[in-house]
SEDREN-875323 format. One line per 4 residues: number of its first residue (from 1); their letters; for each residue x, y, z of C-alpha. Coordinates in steps of 0.1 Angstrom, whole numbers, plus 2048, in hexadecimal, padded with zeros to 3 digits. Each point is the difference from the previous one (the first is absolute). Example, Ala and Ser with C-alpha at 12.3 -4.5 7.8 and 13.67 -1.06 7.14 Angstrom:
<atoms>
1) as) 87B:7D3:84E | 80E:822:7F9
</atoms>
This chain:
<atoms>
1) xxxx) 7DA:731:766 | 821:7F2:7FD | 815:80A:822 | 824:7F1:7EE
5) xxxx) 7FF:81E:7E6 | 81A:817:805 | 7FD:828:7FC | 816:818:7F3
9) xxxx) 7F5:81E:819 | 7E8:7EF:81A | 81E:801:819 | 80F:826:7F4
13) xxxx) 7DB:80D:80B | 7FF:7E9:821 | 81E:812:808 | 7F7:820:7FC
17) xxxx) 7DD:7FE:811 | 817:7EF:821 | 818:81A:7F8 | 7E5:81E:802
21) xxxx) 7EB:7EF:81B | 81C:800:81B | 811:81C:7F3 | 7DB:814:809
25) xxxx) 7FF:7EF:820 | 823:808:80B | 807:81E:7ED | 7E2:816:800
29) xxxx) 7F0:7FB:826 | 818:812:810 | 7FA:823:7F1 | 7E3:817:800
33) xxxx) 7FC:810:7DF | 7E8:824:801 | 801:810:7DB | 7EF:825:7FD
37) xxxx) 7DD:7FA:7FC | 7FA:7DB:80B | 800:7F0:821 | 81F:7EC:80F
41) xxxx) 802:7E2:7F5 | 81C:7DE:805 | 81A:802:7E3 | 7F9:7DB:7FA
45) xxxx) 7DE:80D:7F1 | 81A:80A:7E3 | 808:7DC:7F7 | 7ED:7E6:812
49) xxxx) 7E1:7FF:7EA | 81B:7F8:7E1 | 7FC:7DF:810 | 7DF:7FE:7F9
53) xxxx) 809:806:7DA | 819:7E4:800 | 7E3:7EE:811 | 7E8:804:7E2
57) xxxx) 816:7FA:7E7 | 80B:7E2:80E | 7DD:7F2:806 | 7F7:811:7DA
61) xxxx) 81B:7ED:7EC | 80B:7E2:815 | 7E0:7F8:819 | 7F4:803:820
65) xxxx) 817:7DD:808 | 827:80D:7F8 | 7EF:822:810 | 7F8:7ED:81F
69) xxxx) 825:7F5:7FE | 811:823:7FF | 7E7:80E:81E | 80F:7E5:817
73) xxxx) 822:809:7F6 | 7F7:825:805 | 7F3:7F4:823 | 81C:7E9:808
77) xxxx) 816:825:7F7 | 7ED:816:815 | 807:7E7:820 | 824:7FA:7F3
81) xxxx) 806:823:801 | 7EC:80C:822 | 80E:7E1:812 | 827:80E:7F5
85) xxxx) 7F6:825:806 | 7F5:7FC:823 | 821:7E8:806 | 815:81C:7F1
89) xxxx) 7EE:819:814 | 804:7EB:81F | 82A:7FE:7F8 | 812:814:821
93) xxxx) 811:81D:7ED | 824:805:800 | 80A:81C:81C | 808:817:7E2
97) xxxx) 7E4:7FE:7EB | 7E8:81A:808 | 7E7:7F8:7E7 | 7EA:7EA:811
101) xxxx) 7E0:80F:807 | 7FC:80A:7DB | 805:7E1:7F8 | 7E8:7F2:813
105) xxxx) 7E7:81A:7F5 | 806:7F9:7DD | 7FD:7D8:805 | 7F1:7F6:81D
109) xxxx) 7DD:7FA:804 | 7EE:7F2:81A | 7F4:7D8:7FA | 7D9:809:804
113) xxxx) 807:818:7DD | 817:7EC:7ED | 7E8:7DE:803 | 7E5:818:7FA
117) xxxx) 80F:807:7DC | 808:7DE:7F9 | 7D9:7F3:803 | 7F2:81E:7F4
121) xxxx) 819:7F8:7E5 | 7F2:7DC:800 | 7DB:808:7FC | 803:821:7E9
125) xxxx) 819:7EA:7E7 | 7EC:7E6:7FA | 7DF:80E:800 | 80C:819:7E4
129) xxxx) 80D:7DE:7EA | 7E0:7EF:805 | 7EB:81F:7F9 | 815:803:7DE
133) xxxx) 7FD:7DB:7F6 | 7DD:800:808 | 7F8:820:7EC | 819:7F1:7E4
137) xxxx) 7E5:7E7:7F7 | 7E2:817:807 | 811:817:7E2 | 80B:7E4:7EA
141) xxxx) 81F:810:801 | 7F3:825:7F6 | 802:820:814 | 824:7FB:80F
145) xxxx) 7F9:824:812 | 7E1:7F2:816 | 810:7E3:80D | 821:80F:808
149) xxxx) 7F2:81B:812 | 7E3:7F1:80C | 812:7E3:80E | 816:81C:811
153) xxxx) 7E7:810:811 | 7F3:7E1:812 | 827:7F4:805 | 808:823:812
157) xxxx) 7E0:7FF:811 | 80D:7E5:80F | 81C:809:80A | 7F9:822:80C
161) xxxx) 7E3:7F3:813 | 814:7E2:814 | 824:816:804 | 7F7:823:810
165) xxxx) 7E5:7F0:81B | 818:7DE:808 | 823:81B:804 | 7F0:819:80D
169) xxxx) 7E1:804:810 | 803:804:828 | 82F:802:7FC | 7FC:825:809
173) xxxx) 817:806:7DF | 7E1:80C:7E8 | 7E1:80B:816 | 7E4:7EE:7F5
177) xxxx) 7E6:816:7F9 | 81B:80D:7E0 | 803:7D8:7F5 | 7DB:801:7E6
181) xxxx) 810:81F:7ED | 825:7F5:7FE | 7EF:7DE:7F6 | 7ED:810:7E4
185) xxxx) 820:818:7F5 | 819:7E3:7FC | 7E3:7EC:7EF | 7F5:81C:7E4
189) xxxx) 829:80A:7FC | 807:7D8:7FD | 7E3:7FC:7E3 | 80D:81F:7F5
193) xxxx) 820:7F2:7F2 | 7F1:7E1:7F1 | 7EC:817:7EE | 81B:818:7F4
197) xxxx) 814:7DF:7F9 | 7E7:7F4:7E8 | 80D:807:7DE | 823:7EE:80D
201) xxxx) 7E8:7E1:80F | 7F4:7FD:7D7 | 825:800:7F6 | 80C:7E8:813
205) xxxx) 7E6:7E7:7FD | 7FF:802:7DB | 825:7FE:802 | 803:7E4:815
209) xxxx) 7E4:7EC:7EF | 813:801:7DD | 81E:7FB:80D | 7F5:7DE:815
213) xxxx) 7E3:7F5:7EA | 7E6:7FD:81E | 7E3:80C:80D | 7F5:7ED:81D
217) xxxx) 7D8:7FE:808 | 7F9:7F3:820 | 7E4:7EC:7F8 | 80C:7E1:816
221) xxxx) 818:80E:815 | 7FB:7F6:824 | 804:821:813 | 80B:7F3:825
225) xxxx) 819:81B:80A | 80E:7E4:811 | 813:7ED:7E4 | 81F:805:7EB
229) xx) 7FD:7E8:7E7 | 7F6:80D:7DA
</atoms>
């Protein structure tokens, strides 16, 4: 694999899976969302697991290596932007603006949370890519459907498994007999949107793979987390 090519939209969908990952981990935490009929439930549950599309794709057309790139920008983001937040937050206000403690509620988080979502992050990211690149080879390529969702499912497992227990078990914010079901609710709702995002996973990947002419296998792709080169 040839790490000098250049792309024409490897770095338009890095930047929108950094884009929707800190956008779901600034944006959506602070608000409860309850819809008649389903339980409440964090508003990043709306966008986050778009991530996780980006996250296939970029493993489905341009391999698990330039995917390995993009999560450690996403992660490099998500400290960038929880490092500035609790700064900003931390700022003395100006005697007349009164708007501080919404602010705060809206952006501050406590450190034990916020590093909580970055390794949760961590793991759930790249054990979703190597899930899909291993399944890539399994399929010879067929079955798009399985590996995209399949890989999701271990990816958010993941995730959901290390976040809720690291953030919150014992903090007195969520009690923690109520952690297993919110667990299992942000898991299913998180698959969920993979799912329903299917048909637009097919278009995109067929689309990109014209477009760029690959189709990466990773058949000797050495699958360190721990590397950035291609």
């Amino acid at each position: 694999m040839n790490g000098q090519r250049s792309y024409r939209y490897y770095e338009f969908v890095m930047a929108a899976f950094v884009t929707v990952l800190i956008c779901s981990n600034l944006i959506g935490p602070a608000k409860i969302v309850q819809v008649d009929g389903f339980p409440a439930f964090g508003a990043g549950l709306l966008f986050f697991p778009i991530s996780y599309v980006f996250g296939d794709v970029l493993t489905e057309v341009y391999g698990y290596a330039r995917a390995r790139r993009v999560i450690w920008a996403g992660f490099a983001g998500l400290a960038f932007a929880a490092i500035m937040a609790a700064v900003v937050v931390a700022l003395p206000p100006a005697p007349f603006w009164k708007n501080q403690e919404a602010y705060q509620i809206a952006f501050g988080t406590t450190w034990r949370i916020a590093l909580a979502s970055m390794f949760a992050y961590f793991c759930g990211e790249f054990a979703n890519s190597f899930v899909l690149a291993k399944m890539k080879i399994l399929t010879a390529g067929r079955w798009l459907w399985t590996r995209t969702i399949g890989s999701t499912i271990v990816g958010e497992a993941v995730d959901s498994t290390l976040f809720y227990p690291l953030a919150f078990y014992n903090s007195g914010i969520v009690p923690n007999e109520i952690l297993p079901a919110i667990m299992l609710a942000q898991f299913v709702g998180k698959v969920g949107v993979e799912v329903v995002f299917t048909p637009v996973t097919y278009k995109v990947v067929g689309f990109l793979k014209r477009a760029e002419n690959e189709d990466v296998y990773d058949r000797n792709t050495d699958f360190s987390p721990f590397r950035l080169k291609v």
